[in-house]
C-alpha positions in Angstrom: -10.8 3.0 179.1 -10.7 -0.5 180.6 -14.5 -0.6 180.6 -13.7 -0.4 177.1 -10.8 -2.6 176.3 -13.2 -5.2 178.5 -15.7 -4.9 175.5 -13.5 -5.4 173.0 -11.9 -8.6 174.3 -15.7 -10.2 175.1 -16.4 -9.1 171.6 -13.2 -10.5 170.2 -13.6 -14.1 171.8 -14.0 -17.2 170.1 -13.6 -15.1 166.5 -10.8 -16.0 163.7 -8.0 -13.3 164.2 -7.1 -10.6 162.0 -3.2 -11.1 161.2 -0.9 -8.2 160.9 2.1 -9.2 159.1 5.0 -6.7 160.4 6.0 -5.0 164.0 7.1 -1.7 162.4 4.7 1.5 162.9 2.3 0.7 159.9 1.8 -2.5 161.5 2.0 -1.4 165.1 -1.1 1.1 164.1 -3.0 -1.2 162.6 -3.1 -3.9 165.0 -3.5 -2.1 167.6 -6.9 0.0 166.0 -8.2 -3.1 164.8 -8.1 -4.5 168.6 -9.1 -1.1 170.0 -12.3 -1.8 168.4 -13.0 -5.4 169.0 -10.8 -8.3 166.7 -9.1 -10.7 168.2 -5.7 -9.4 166.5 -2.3 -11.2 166.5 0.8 -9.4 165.4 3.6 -11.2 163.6 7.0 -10.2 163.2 9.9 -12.0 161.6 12.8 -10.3 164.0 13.0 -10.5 167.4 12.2 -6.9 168.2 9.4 -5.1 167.4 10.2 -1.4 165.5 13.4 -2.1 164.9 13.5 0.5 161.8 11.5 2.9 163.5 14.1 2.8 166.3 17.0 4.6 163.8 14.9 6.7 161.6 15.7 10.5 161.7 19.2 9.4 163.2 17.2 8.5 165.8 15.2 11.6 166.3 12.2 10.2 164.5 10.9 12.3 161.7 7.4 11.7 162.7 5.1 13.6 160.5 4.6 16.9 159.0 2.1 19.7 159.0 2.0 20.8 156.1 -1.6 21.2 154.5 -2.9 17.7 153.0 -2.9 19.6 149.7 0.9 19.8 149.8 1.3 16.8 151.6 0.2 15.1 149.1 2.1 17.3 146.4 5.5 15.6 148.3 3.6 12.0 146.7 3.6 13.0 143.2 0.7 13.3 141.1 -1.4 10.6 142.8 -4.0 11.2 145.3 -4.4 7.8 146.6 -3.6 9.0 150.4 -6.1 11.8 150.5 -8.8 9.5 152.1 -6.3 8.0 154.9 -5.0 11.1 155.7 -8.0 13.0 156.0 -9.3 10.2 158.5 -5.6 10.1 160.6 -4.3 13.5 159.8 -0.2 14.8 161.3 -2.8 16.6 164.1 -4.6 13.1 164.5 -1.5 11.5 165.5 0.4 14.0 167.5 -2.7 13.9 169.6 -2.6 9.9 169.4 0.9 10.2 170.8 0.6 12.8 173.1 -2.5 11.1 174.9 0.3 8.2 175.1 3.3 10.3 176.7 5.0 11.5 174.0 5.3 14.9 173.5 6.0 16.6 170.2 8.3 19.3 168.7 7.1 20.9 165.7 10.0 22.7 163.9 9.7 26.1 161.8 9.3 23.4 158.4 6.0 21.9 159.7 8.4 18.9 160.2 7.1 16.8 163.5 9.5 15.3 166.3 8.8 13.5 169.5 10.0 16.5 172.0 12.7 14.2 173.9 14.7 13.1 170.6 14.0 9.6 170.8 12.8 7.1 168.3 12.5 4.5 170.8 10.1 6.5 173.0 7.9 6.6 170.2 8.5 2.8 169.7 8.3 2.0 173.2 4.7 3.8 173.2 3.2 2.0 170.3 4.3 -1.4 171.6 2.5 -0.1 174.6 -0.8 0.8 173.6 -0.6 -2.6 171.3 -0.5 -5.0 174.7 -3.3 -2.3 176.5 -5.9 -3.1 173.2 -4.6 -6.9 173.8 -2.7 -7.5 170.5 -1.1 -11.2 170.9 2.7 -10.3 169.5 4.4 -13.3 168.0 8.1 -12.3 167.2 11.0 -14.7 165.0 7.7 -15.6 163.1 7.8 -15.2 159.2 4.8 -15.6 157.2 6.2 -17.3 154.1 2.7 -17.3 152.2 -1.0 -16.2 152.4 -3.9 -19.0 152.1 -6.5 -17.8 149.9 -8.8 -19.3 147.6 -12.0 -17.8 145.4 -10.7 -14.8 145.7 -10.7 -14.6 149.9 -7.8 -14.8 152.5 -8.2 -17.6 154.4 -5.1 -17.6 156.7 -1.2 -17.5 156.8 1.5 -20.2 156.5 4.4 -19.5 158.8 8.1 -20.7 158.4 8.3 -23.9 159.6 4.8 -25.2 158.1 2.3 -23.6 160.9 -1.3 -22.5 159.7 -3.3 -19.4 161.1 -6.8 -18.9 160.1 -7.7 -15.3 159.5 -10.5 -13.6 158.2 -8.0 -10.9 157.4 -4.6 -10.1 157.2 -3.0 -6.8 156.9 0.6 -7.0 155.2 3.0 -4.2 156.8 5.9 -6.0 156.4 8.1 -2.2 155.3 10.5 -2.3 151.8 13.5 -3.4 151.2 16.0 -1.0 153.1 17.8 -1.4 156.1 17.5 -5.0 155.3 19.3 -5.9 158.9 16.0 -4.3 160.2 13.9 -7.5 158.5 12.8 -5.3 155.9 14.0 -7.9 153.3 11.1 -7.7 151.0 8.7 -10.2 151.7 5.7 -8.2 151.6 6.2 -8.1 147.8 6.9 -11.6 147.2 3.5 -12.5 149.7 1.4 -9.4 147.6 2.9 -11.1 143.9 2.1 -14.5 145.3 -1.8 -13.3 145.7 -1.8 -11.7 142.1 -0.4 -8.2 142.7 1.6 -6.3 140.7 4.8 -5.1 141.8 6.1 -1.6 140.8 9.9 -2.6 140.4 11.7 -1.4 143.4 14.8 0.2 143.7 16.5 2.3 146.7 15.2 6.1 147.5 16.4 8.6 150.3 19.7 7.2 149.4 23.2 8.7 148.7 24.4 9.4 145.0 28.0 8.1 143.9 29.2 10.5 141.2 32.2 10.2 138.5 35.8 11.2 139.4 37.9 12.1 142.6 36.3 15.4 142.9 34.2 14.5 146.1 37.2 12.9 147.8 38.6 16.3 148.2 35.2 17.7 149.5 34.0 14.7 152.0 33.0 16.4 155.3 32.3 19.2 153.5 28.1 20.9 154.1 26.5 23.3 152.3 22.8 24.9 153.5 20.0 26.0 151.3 21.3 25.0 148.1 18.8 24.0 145.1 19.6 20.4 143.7 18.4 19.5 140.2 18.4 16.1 138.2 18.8 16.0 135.3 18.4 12.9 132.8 20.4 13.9 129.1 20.0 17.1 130.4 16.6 18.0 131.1 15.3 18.7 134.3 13.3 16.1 135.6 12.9 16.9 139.4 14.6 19.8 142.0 15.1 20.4 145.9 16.0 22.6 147.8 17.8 21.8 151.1 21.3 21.2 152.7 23.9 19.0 150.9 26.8 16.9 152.4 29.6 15.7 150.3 30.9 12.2 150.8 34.0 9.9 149.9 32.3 9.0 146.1 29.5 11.9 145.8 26.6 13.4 147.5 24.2 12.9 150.3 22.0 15.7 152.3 18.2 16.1 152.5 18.4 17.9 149.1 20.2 14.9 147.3 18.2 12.0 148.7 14.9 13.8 147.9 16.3 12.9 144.2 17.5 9.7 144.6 13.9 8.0 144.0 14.1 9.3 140.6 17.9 9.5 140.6 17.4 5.1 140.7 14.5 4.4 138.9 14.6 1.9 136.2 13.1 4.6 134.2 16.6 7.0 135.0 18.1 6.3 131.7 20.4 7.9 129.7 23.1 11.1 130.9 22.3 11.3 134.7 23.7 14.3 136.9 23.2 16.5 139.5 23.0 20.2 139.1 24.1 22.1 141.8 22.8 26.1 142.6 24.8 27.4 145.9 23.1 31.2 145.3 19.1 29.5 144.2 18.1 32.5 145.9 19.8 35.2 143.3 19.3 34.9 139.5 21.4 34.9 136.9 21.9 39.0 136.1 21.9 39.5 140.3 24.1 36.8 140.7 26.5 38.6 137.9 25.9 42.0 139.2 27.1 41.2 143.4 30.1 39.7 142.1 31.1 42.3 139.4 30.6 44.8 142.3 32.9 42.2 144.6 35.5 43.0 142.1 35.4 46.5 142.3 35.4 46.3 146.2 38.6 43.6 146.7 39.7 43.1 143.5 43.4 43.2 144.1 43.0 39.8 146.0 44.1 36.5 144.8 41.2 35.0 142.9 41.1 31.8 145.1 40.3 34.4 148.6 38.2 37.1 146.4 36.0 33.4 145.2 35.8 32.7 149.6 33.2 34.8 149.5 31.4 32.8 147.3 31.6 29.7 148.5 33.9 27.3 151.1 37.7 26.7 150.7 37.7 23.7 149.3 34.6 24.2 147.0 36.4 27.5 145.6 39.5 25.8 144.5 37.0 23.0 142.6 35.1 26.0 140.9 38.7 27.6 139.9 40.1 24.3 138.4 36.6 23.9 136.3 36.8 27.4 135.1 40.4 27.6 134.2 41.2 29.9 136.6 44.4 30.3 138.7 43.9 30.7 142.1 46.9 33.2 142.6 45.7 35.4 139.9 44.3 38.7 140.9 40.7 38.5 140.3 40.2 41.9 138.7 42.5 40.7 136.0 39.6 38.1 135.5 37.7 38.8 132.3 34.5 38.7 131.7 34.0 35.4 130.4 36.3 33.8 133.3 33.9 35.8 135.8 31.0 33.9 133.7 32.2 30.8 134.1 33.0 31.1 137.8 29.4 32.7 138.0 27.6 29.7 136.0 29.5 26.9 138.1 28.1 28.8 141.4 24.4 27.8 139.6 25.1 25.3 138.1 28.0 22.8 139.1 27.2 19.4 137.5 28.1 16.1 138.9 28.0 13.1 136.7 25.7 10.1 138.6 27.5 7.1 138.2 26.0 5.0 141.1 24.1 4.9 144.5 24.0 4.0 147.9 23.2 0.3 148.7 20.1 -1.1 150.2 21.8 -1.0 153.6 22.3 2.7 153.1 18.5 3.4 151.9 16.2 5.0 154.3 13.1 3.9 151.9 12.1 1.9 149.2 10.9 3.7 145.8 7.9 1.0 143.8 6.0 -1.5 145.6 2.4 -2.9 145.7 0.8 -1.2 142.8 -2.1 1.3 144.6 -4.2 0.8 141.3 -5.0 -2.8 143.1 -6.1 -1.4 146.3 -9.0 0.3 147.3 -8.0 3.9 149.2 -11.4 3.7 151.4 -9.8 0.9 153.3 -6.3 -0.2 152.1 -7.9 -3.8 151.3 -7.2 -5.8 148.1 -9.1 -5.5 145.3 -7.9 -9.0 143.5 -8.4 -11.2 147.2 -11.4 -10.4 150.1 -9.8 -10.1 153.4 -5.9 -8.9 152.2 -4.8 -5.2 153.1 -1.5 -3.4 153.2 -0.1 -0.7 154.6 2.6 1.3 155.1 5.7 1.4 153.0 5.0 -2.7 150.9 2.4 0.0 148.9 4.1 2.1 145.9 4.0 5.6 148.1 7.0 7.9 148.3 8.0 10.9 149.0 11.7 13.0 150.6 12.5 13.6 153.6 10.5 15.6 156.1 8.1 13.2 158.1 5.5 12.4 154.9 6.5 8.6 154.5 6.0 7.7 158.1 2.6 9.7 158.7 1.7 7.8 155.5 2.7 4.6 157.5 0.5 5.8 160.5 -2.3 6.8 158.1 -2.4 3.5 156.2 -2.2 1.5 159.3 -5.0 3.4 161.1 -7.1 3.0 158.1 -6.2 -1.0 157.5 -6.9 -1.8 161.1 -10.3 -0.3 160.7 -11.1 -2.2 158.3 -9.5 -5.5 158.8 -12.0 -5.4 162.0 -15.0 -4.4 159.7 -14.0 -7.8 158.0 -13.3 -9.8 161.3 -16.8 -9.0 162.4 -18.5 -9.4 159.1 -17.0 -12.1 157.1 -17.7 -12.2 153.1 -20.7 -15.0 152.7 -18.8 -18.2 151.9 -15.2 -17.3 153.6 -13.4 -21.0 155.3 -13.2 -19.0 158.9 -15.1 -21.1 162.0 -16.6 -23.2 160.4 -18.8 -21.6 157.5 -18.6 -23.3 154.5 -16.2 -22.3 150.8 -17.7 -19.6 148.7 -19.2 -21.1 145.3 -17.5 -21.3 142.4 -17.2 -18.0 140.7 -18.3 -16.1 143.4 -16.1 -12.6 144.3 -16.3 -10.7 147.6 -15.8 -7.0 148.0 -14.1 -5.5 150.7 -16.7 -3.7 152.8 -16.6 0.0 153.6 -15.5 0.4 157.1 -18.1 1.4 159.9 -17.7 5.3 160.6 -14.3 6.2 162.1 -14.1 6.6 165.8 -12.0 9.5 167.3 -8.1 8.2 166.9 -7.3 9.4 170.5 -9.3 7.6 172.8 -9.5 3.3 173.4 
């Protein structure tokens, strides 16, 4: 292993760096691949501290990955395939094995869901930072790229605040979205992608809370439920569904299940009558449902209706579903009728919540929209609109819920853009201003070059 990190750095002398925009684990990946097999790579992040983000995701567990098949990975994605290359080339078993060659053990849970095995977030981080200054990535922290040089359709370099140049024969922007804004995730990746001719998928918060109409989720806040189905629904058709645990809050809802909808719950395209359906029995239909509690009756009837409803669902819930329904909670509940009982019965599937708002960016874990993927070639995460430009991690338009997907799409993208970005570094585009070659001709484009084939992600 130094024999080989020895190689790289004679091969890396004397060239123009690659520049990686961003110290989260997109950009971590990236610079630290691209080094591993021979650029000359410095890293450049606006904070002082490098994976400050990655530090608090999961609670600070850290929600690594997830096993699922890449087939249903890529179902959690939507209906584009754009990751199916990156993933295939740094797979969930890719980077467990990356990490555990590292020190960091992994957990995987009954869900395919990955976790480093001690719990900790900055273990992972801690590693990655690591392995960066063993492959002899130059870190530059407080440094802010305010603008990317390019002309005739190829990067050239980077302008820093405060009016410093870098020459770079690539540059890989993994600067994150535009939550947790306190982490520098402020959005300058888009502003440095539109400024180069990309387009930008609005963006909006995802994996956020919901703030719903009325007082109703005052009386609830604190309160959990497990395994319940969520549904949104835009002037009441369904437009997406999870199933999870949900948490009530102060102003509305929160929970795996909830923020899995939020993407769509906060899209610019979410207009119109927006709620949240609500199934506490998803696993019972409609005539089962009916059927156990029209037995219930017969079994502890006598009781009031609020303690015979306990059964159910929680305290506190029950007395929401009587108030909806009509229903006094002293009444016996085999005195209820059969239309009361369908109420009651049709609240337990289907309690509705009227979306009147959403968590800030402060409170969003991701960021829904981004660098359109239409603009960027999957083989290697580069630009098609300017040679030399990549991106990875969560500045592209890729999202998913919770469950590890959006940060083994961070490791995938970064794996694959550090590849490449040294495919450039070692073979520049004809014409590109790096050591002293000369400006490409007018009119003249450069592709970004397929990669050179991948070497195995758990060695260097």
């Amino acid at each position: 292993m130094e024999a080989e990190r020895g190689t790289a750095t004679k091969r890396a002398a004397g060239r123009t760096p690659v520049v990686v925009i961003g110290g989260g684990p997109a950009g971590l990946l990236a610079a630290s691949r691209s080094a591993s097999l021979g650029a000359q790579v410095v890293l450049l992040e606006r904070t002082a501290l490098l994976g400050t983000k990655l530090r608090l995701s999961g609670g600070g567990r850290c929600n690594l990955s997830n096993t699922a098949p890449i087939d249903a990975f890529l179902a959690h994605f939507g209906p584009s395939f754009f990751l199916r290359n990156a993933l295939a080339r740094f797979s969930s078993q890719d980077l467990i094995a990356f990490l555990e060659a590292r020190g960091v053990p992994v957990r995987v849970e009954a869900d395919g869901r990955v976790f480093p095995a001690s719990g900790s977030a900055h273990q992972v981080a801690e590693a990655l930072i690591r392995y960066s200054g063993e492959q002899g990535v130059r870190v530059r922290t407080s440094s802010r790229v305010t603008a990317l040089i390019h002309a005739e359709g190829r990067l050239q370099g980077v302008l820093l605040e405060g009016g410093e140049t870098l020459a770079a024969r690539a540059a890989i922007v993994a600067t994150g979205g535009a939550s947790y804004p306190r982490t520098g995730s402020t959005g300058d990746g888009y502003r440095l992608a539109a400024a180069a001719g990309h387009t930008i998928v609005p963006v909006h918060p995802a994996l956020t809370p919901l703030v719903v109409q009325g007082s109703e989720p005052r009386a609830l806040a604190g309160l959990s439920l497990a395994g319940i189905q969520a549904r949104l629904l835009i002037d009441g058709s369904e437009v997406e569904s999870a199933t999870g645990d949900l948490l009530f809050t102060h102003d509305g809802l929160s929970g795996p299940a909830v923020l899995a909808l939020s993407g769509a719950a906060t899209s610019p395209a979410a207009q119109g009558l927006v709620e949240v359906s609500l199934n506490l029995w998803p696993s019972l239909g409609r005539d089962d449902l009916d059927a156990r509690m029209t037995l219930s009756l017969t079994r502890s009837g006598r009781r009031a209706a609020r303690s015979w409803l306990k059964a159910w669902a929680p305290a506190r819930l029950a007395d929401l579903l009587l108030r909806r329904a009509a229903v006094s909670p002293a009444r016996p509940a085999c005195q209820l009728s059969a239309s009361e009982r369908e109420r009651l019965r049709r609240l337990l599937q289907d309690l509705r919540f009227l979306v009147t708002g959403h968590g800030s960016w402060d409170e969003a874990m991701l960021t829904a929209g981004g660098v359109d993927t239409r603009e960027v070639d999957p083989r290697t995460m580069g630009s098609r609109l300017v040679a030399g430009l990549l991106f990875a991690g969560e500045v592209l338009d890729l999202q998913a819920g919770t469950g590890g997907f959006n940060l083994q799409a961070a490791f995938s993208t970064g794996w694959v853009a550090g590849t490449a970005a040294e495919h450039l570094a070692s073979r520049p585009p004809a014409g590109m201003l790096c050591d002293g070659q000369r400006a490409a001709e007018p009119g003249q484009r450069a592709a970004v070059p397929r990669p050179p084939s991948e070497q195995s992600p758990h060695g260097n």
